[in-house]
C-alpha positions as CSV (number, residue, x, y, z in Angstrom):
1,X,95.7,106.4,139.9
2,X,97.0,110.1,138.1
3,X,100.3,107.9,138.4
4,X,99.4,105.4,136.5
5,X,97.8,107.7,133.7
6,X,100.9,109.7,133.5
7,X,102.9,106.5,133.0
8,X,100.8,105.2,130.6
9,X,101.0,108.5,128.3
10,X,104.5,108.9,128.7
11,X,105.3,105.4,127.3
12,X,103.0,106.2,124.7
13,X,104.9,109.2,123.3
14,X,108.1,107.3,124.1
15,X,106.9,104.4,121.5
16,X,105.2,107.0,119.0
17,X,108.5,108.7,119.1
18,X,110.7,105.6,118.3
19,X,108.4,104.4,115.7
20,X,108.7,108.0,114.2
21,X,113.0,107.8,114.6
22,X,113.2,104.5,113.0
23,X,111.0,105.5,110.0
24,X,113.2,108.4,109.7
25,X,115.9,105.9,109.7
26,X,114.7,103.6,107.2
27,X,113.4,106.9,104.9
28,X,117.5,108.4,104.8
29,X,118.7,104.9,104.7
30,X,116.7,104.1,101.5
31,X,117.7,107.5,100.0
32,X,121.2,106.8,101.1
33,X,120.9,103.8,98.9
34,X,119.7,105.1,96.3
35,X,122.5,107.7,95.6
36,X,124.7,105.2,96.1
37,X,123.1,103.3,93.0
38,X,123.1,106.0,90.8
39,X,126.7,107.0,91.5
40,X,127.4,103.2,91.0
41,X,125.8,103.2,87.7
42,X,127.3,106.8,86.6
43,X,131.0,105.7,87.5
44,X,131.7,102.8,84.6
45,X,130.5,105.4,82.0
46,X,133.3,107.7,82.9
């Protein structure tokens, strides 16, 4: 039975972890993005 519990918790901070990576993702990806717009929109003035 302690097996089980210790299985269950570690899959729990495996999935809290992932979640936590791909929102990291998404948050530089977006920022990414958006410098990429701005240097877009800087370069035909020049």
């Amino acid at each position: 039975m302690k097996h089980l519990a210790l299985i269950a918790c570690a899959a729990i901070v495996f999935l809290a972890g992932c979640n936590t990576v791909k929102g990291i993702g998404r948050d530089i990806s977006g920022g990414g993005q958006a410098v990429s717009g701005a240097a877009k929109s800087v370069h035909p003035n020049m």
